[in-house]
C-alpha positions in Angstrom: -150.1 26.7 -210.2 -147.2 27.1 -207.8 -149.5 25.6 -204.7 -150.9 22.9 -206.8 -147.0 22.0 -208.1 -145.8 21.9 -204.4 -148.8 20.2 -203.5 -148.2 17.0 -205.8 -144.0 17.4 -204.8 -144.5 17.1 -201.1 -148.3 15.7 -200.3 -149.0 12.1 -199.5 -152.3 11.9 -200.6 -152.8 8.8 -202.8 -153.5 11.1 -205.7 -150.2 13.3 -205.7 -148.4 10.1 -205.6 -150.3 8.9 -208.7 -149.4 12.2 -209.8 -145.5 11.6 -209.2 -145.6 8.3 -210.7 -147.1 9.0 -214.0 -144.7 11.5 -214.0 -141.7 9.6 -213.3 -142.7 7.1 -216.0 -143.3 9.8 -218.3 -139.9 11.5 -218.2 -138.6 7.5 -218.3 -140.5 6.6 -221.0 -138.3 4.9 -223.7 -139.0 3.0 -227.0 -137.0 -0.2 -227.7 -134.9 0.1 -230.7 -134.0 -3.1 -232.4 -131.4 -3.0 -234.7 -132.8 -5.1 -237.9 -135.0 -1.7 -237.9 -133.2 0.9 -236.7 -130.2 0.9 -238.2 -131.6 1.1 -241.7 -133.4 4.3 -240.6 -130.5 5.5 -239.4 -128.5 4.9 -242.5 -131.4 6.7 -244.9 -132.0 9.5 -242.8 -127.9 10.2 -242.9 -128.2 9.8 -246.4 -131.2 12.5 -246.4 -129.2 14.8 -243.9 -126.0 14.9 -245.7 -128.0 15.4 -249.1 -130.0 18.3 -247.8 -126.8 19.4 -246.5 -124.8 19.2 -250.0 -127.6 21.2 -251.6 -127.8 24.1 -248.7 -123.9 24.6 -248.6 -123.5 24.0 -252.2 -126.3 26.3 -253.6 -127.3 28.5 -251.2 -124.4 29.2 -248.1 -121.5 29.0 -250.6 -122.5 31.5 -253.3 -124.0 33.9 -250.9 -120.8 33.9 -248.8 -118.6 34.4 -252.1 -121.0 37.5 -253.0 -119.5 39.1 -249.7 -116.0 38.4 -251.3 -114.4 41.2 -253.3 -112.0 38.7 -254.3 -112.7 34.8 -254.5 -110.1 32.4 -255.2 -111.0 28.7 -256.6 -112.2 25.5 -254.1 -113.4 27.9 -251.8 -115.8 26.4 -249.3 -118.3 27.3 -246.6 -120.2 24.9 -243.9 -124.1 24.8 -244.1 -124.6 27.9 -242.4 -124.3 31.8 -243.6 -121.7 33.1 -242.1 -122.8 36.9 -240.4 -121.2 40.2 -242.2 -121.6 43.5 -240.7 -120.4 46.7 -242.0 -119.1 47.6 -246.0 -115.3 45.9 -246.2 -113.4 43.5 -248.4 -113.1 40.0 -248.0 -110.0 38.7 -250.5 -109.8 34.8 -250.4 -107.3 33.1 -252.0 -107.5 29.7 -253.7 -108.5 26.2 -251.5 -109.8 28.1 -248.0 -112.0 26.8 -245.8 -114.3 28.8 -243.4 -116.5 26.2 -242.2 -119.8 26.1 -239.6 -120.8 29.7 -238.4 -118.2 32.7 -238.1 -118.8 36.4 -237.9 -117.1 39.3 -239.7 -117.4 42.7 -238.7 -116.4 46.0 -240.5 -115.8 48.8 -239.3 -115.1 51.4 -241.8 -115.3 54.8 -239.4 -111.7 53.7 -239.2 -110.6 53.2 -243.5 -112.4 53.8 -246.1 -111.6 50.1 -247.1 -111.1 47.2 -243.8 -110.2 44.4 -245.6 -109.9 41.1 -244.6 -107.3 38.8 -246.5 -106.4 35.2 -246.3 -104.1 33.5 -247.9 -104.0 29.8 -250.1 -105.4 26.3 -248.4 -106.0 28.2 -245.3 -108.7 26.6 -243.2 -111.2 28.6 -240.2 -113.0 26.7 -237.7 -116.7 27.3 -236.8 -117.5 30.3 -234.2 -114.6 32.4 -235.2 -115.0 36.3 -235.1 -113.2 38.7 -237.3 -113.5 43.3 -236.3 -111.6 44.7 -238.9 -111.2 48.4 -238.9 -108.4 48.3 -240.9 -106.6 45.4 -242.3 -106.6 41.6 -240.9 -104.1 39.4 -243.0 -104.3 35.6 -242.6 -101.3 34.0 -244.7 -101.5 30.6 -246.6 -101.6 27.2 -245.3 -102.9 28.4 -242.1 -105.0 26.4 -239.6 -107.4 28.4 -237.4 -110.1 26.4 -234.7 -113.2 27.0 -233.6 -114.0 30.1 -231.3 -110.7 32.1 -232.2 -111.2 35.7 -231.9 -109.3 38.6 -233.4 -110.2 41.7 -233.5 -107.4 45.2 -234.7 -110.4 47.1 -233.1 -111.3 47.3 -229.4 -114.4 48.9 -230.3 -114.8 51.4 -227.3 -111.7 53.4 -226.1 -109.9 52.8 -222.7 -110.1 56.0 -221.5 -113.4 56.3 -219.0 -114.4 60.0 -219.7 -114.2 59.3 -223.4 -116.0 55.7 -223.1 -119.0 57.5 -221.0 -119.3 60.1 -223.4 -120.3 57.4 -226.2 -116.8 58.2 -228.5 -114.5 55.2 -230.8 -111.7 54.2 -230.5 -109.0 55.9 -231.3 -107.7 55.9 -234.6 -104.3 55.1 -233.0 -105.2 52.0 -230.9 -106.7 50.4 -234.3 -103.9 48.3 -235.2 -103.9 45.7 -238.0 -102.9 42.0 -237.5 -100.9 40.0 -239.3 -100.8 35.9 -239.1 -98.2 34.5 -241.2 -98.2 31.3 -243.2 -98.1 27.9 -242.0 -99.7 28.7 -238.8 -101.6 27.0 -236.3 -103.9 29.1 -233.9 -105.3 26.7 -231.5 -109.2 27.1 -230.0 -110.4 29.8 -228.4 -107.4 32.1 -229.0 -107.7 35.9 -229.0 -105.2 38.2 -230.8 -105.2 41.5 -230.0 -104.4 44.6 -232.2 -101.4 44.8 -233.3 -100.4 41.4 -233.4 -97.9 39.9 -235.9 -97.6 36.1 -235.9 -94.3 34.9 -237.4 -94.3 31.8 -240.0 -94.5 28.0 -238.7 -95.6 29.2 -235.0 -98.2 27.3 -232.9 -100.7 29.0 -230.9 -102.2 27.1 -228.0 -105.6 26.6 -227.2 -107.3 29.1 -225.4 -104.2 31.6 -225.6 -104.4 35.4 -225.0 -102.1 37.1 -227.5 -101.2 40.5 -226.8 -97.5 40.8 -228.6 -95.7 39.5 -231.6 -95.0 35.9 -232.0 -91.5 35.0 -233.1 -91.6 32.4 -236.6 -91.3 28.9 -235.3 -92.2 29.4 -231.8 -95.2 27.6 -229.8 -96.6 30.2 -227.1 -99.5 29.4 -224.6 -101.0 31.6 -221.9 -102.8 34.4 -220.9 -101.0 36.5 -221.6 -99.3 34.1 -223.9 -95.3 33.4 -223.6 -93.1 31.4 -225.7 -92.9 28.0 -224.5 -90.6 26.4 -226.6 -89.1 26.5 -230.2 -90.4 24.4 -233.0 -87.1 24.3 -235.0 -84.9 21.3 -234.2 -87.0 20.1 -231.3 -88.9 17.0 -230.5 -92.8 17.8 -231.1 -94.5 18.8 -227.5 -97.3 17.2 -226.6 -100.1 19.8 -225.8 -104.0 20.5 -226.4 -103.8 22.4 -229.1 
C-alpha cells in the first residue's frame, strides 16, 4: 500500500494524476446550502438537540450525580454529562450550585475514613475540573470556578524517590486540606495545591499555580502565583481571567 500511495503522490502517469484529481475534488467536495432551506433545519434540529439535552441532564445526569451526594441542597444542577466519582467519600452541596459539562472527583480514603468534599450556596464549577480529596476540600458560597481548574490536598505519590520506587502513599502529613473562601473567583486552568487557603473576595488568574495562602481581597497570577494587586478600594484590572 505504501508503494502504490507514493506511487499516485509523485508519478506522472496520466492515471496517478486522475488519481490526485478525484482526490482533490473529493476532499473539496461541498454542498450548497441555501438559506430558505437550511436555516429551518437548523432551527429544528436545535430544537431537537436542546430537547434531548433537557431530558438527559434532567432525568438521567442530574439524579445520578445527586445519588453521589451525601448531602444535596435545592436547584442543584449538572451539564449533560456524568460527572466521574472514584473512591467512597462525601459530596455535601449546598443550595443553587452548578457543576456543569464533565468534572472528575476522586476519593481517596487510605488517608480518612470520610474525604469529603463541600461546597457552599450559588457556587458555580466549570467543565473539566478535577477534585483528589484525601481529606477534606471546602469550596465556600458564591464562588465561581472555570473550566480545567485542578485541586488536589493529595499529591498522590510521595516526594521522596526511595519511597516512590518502592510503590508507598503519600504521607499522611503532606495531605493537606484546602480551603476556598466565599465570593471567589478561580480563573481557568488554575491548580491549588494542598494546603491552600483562599481568603474571601480574591481573584485567581487564569492558568495560576497556587502553592500558598491567598490573602481575602487580593488578585494573584503566576506560577507560582503572587499577589498582583488588591481588590479593595482599587480600580478593577483588566486581565484574562
Amino acid at each position: 500500500m505504501a508503494s502504490v500511495r507514493k506511487y499516485i503522490a509523485t508519478s506522472e502517469d496520466k492515471w496517478a494524476e486522475l488519481a490526485r484529481r478525484a482526490y482533490r475534488a473529493l476532499v473539496n467536495f461541498s454542498v450548497p446550502a441555501p438559506r430558505i432551506i437550511m436555516y429551518p433545519i437548523l432551527r429544528l434540529t436545535l430544537f431537537l438537540r436542546a430537547v434531548c439535552y433537557f431530558i438527559l441532564r434532567v432525568f438521567f445526569c442530574e439524579p445520578l450525580f445527586k445519588a453521589y451526594c451525601k448531602q444535596c441542597g435545592r436547584n442543584v444542577h449538572t451539564g449533560v454529562y456524568l460527572h466521574w466519582v472514584q473512591g467512597r467519600g462525601s459530596i455535601i452541596l449546598g443550595d443553587n450550585v452548578t457543576i456543569d459539562g464533565k468534572s472528575r472527583f476522586c476519593f481517596a480514603t487510605r488517608y480518612s475514613d470520610n474525604p469529603t468534599l463541600q461546597i457552599g450556596d450559588n457556587t458555580g464549577i466549570g467543565h473539566n475540573c478535577s477534585f483528589t480529596i484525601g481529606k477534606h476540600i471546602t469550596i465556600g458560597r458564591n464562588t465561581r470556578i472555570a473550566s480545567g481548574v485542578r485541586m488536589f490536598d493529595s499529591a498522590g505519590h510521595p516526594t521522596n524517590p526511595a519511597d516512590r520506587l518502592a510503590g508507598l502513599p503519600t504521607p499522611v502529613d503532606d495531605v493537606q486540606p484546602i480551603t476556598i473562601g466565599d465570593n471567589v473567583w478561580i480563573g481557568g486552568s488554575c491548580i491549588i495545591y494542598p494546603g491552600v487557603t483562599i481568603g474571601n473576595g480574591s481573584v485567581i488568574s487564569m492558568g495560576s499555580v497556587v502553592t500558598a495562602n491567598v490573602p481575602a481581597n487580593v488578585l494573584v497570577m503566576g506560577n507560582p502565583a503572587r499577589q498582583i494587586l488588591s481588590l479593595v478600594g482599587t480600580p478593577s484590572p483588566v486581565c484574562k481571567l
